[in-house]
Backbone as CSV, one residue per row, in Angstrom:
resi,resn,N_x,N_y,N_z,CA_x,CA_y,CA_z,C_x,C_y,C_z
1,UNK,118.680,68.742,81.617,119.085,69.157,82.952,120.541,68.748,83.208
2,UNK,121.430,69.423,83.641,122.600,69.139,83.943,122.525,67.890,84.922
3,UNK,124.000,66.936,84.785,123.784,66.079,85.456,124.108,66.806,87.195
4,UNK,125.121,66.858,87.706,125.181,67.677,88.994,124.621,69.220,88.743
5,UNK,124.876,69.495,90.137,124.381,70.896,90.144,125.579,71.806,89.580
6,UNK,125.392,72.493,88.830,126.664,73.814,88.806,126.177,74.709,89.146
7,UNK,127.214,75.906,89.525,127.284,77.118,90.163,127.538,78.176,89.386
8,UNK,126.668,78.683,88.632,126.675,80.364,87.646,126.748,81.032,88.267
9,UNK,127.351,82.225,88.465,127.203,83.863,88.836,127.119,84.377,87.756
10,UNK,125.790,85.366,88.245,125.482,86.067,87.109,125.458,87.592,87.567
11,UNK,126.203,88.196,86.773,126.580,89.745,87.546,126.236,90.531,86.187
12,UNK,125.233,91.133,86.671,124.259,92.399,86.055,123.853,92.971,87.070
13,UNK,123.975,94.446,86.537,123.209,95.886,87.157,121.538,95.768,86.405
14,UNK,121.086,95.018,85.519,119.577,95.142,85.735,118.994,94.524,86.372
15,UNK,117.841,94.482,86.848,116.996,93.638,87.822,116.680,92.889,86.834
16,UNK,115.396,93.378,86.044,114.777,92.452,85.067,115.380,91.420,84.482
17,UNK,117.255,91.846,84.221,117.748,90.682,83.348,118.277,89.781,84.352
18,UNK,118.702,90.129,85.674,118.820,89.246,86.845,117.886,88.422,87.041
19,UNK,116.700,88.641,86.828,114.878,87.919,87.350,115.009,87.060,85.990
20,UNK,115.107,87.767,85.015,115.076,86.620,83.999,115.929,85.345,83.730
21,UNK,117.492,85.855,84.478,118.553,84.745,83.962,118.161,83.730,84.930
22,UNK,118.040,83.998,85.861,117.441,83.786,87.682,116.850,82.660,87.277
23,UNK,115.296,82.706,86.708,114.366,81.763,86.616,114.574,81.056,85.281
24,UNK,115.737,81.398,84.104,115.621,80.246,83.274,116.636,79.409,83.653
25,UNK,117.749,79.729,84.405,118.465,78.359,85.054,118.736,78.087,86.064
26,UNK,118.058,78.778,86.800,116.988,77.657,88.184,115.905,76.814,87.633
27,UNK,114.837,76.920,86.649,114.029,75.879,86.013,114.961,74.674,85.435
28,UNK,116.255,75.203,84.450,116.970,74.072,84.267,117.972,73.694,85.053
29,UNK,118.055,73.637,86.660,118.777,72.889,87.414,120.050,73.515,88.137
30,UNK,120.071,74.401,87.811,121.284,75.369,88.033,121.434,76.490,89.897
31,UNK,122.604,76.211,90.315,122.436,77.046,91.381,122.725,78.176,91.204
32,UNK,122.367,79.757,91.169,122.315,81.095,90.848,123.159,81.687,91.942
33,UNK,124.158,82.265,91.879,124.533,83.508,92.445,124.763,84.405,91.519
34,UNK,124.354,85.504,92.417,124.155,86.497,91.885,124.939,87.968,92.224
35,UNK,125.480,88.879,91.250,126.059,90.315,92.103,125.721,91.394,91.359
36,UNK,125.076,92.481,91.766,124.777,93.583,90.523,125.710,94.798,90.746
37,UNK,126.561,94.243,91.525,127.890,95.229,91.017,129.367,94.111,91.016
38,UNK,130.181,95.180,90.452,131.551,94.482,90.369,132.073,94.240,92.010
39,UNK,131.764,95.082,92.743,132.316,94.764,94.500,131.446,93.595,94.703
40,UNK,129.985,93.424,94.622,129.514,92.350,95.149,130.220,90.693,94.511
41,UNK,130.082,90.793,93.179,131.312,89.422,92.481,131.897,89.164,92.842
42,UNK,133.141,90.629,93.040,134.559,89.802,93.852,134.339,89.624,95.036
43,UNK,133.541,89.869,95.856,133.247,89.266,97.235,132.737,87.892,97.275
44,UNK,131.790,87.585,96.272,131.099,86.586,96.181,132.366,85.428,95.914
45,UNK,133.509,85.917,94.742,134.530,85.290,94.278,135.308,84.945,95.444
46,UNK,135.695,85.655,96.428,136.347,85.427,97.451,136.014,84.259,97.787
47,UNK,134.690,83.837,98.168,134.155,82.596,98.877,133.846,81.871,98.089
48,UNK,133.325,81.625,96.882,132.988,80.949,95.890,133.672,80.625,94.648
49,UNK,133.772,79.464,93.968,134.536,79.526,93.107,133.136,78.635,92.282
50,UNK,132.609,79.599,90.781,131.718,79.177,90.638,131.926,78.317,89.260
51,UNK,131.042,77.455,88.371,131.338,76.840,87.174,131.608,78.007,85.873
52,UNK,130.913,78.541,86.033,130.495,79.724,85.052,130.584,80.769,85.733
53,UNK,130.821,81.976,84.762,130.390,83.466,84.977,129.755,84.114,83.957
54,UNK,128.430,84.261,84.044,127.630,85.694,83.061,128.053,86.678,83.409
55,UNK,128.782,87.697,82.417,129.218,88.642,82.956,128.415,89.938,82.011
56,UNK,128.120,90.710,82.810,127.007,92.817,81.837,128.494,92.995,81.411
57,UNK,128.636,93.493,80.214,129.397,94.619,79.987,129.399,95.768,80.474
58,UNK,128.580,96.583,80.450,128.405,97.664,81.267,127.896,97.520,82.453
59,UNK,128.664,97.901,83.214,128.588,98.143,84.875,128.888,98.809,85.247
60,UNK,128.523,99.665,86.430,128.627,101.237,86.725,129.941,101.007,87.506
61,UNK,130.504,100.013,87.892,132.244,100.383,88.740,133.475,100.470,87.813
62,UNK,133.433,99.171,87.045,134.350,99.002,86.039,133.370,97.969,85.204
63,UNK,134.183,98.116,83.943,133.400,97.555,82.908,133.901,95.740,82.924
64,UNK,133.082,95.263,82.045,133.218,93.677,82.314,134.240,93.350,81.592
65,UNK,134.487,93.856,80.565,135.469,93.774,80.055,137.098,93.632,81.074
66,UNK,137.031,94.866,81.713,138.180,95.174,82.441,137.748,93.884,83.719
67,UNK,137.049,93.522,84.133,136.847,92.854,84.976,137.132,91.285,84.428
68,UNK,137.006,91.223,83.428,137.039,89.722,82.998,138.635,89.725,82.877
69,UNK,139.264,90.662,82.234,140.845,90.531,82.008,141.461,90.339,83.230
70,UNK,141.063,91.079,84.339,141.554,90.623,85.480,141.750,89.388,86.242
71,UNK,140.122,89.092,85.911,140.030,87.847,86.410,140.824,86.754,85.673
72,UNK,140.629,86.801,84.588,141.979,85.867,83.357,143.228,85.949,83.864
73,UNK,143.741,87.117,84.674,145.180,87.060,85.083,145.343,85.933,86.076
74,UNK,144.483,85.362,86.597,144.344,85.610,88.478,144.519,83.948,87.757
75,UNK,145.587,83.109,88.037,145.460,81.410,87.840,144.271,80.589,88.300
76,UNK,144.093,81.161,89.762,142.490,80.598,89.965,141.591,80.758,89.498
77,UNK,141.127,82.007,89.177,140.269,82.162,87.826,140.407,81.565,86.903
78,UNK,141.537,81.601,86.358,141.757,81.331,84.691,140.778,80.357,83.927
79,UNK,140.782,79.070,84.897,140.437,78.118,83.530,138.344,78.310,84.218
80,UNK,138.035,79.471,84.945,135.835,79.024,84.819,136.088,80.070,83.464
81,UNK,134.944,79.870,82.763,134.674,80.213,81.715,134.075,81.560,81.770
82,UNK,134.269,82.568,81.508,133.434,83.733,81.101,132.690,84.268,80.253
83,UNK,131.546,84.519,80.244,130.470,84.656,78.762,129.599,85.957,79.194
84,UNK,130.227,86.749,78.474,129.357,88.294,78.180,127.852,88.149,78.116
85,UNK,127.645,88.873,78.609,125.913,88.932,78.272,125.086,90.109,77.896
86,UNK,125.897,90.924,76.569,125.444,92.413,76.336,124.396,92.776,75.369
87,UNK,124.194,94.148,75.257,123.013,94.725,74.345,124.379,95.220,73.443
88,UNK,125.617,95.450,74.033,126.706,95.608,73.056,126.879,95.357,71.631
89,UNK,126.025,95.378,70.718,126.095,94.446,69.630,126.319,95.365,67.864
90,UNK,127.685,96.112,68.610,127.922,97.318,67.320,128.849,96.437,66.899
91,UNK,129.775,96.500,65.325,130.610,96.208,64.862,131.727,96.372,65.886
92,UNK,132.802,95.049,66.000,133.792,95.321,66.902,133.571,95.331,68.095
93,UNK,132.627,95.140,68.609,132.535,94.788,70.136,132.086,93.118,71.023
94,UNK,131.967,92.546,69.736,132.318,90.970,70.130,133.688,90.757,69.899
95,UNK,134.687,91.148,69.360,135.923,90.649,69.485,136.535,91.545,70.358
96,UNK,136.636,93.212,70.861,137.060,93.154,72.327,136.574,92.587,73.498
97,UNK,135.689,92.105,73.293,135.078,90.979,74.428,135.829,89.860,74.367
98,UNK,136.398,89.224,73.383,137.266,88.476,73.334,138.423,88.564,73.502
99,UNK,139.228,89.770,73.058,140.381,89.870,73.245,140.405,90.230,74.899
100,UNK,139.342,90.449,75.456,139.271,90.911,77.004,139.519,89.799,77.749
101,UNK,139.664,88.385,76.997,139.112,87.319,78.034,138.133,86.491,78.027
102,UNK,136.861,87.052,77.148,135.856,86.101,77.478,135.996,85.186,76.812
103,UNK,135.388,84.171,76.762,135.353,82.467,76.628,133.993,82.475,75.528
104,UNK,132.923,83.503,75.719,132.170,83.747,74.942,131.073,85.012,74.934
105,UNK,130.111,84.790,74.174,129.466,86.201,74.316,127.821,85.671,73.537
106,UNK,127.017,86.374,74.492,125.470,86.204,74.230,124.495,87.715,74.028
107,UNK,123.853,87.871,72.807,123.506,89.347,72.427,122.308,89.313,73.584
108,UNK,121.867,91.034,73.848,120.766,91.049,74.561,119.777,91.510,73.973
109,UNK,118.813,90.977,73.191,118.108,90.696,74.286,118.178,88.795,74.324
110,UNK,117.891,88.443,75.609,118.205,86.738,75.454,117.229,85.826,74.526
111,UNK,117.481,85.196,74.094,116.422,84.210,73.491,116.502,83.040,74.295
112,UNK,115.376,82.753,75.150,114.847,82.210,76.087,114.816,80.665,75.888
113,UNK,114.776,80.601,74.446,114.589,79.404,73.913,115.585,78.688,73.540
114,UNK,116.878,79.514,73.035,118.042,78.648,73.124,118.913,79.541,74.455
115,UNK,118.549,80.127,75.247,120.402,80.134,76.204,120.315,79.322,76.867
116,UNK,119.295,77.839,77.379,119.760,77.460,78.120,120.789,75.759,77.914
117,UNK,120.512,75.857,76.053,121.690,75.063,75.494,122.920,75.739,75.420
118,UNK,122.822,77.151,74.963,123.918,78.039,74.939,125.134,77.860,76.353
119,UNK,124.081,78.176,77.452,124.610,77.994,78.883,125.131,76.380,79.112
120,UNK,124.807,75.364,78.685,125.188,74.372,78.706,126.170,73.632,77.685
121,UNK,126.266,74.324,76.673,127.642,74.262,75.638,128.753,74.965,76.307
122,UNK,128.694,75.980,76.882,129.587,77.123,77.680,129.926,75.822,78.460
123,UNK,129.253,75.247,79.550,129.734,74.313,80.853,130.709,73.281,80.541
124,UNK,129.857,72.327,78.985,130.831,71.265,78.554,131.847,71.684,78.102
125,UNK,131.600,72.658,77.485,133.286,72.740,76.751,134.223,72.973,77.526
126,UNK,134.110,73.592,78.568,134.888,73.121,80.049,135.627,72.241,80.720
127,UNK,134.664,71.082,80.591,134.887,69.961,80.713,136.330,69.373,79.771
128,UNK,136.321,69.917,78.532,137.383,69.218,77.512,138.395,69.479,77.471
């Protein structure tokens, strides 16, 4: 369990994978916000400045990709961490996820059993 509470946003257009990220780190200690579009995030971003961001690649406004580069511009953004969370998993599409910005990247479908060390390697390395 994390020692304080941190603050994930997790921004997906599916429900199911929202319900799922939802209840594996709220069981391990975690406070959830949530946006299933790119307008709801940056609103949420406006007021919140969270530890983490799960970010869909595909999203019906703009893609996460383009959304994560943005957010990388923005100094206040810069240093929370960003970690993809796609079914994306063709040759070459983990390293434009990287070259986009992200901090890291998790295939979909999740394995339940390790993301919530995954999610907690993402937090510490933060820390360093």
């Amino acid at each position: 369990m994390p020692e304080s509470k941190k603050k994930i946003l997790h921004v997906e257009d599916n429900y199911e994978n929202l319900v799922l990220v939802r209840r594996l780190l709220q069981y391990h200690g975690y406070d959830i916000l949530e946006a299933d579009s790119v307008s709801k995030a940056v609103t949420i971003l406006k007021q919140q400045k969270p530890d983490l961001i799960l970010m869909d690649i595909n999203l019906p406004e703009i893609d996460g990709d383009t959304l994560t580069s943005k957010l990388k511009s923005i100094p206040y953004f810069r240093d929370i961490p960003v970690v993809a969370i796609t079914a994306n998993a063709l040759k070459g599409d983990r390293e434009k996820s990287m070259l986009a910005g992200f901090d890291g990247y998790i295939e979909k479908p999740i394995d339940v059993d390790i993301f919530p060390d995954q999610i907690l390697g993402f937090l510490n390395h933060r820390a360093e």
